[in-house]
N, C-alpha and C positions, 0 to 999 in steps of 0.2 A: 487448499490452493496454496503455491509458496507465496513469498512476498517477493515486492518487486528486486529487493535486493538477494533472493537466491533466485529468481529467473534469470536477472541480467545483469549477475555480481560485475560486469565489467562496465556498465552503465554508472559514474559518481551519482550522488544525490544533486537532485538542482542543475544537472545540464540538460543542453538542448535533446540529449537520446531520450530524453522521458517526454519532449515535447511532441515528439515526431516519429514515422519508423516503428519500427518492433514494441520498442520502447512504452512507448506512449500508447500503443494498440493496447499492453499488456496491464501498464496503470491504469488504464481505465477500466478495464477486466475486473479487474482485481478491486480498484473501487466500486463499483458494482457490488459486488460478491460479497465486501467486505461491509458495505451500507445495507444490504438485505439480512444480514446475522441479526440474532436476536441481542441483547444488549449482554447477557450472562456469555453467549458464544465468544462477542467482540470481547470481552473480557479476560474467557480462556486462552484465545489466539492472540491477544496480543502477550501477556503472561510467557506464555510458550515458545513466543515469538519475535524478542525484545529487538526493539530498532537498531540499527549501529550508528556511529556519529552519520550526523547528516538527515537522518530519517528520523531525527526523535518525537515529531511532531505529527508525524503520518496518521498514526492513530486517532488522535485525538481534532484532528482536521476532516476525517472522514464522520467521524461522531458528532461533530458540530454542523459540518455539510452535510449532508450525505444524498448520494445519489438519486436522482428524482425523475 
């Protein structure tokens, strides 16, 4: 699955398009998706898949939360 930032590269980190809209449809998808990986997976994909400014804590917030 991509991450939120190559689905909706025109969406910044932290505004209202991840709260609402497409946006926020897709984060939540995608946390999902991302809290159902085994822990070795979450591991490989984020490795593979390094956050860019703004999203550095993405990861590690779905691992602490994760979906339920």
């Amino acid at each position: 699955m991509e991450t939120p930032w190559q689905k909706h590269p025109n969406i910044p980190a932290g505004t209202v398009g991840w709260r609402m809209g497409s946006g926020e449809e897709y984060y939540n998808e995608f946390y999902r998706w991302f809290s159902g990986l085994s822990s070795a997976d979450q591991a490989a994909y984020s490795l593979a898949n390094p956050p860019p400014s703004g999203w550095h804590k993405l990861y590690e917030t779905i691992i602490e939360h994760p979906w339920r």
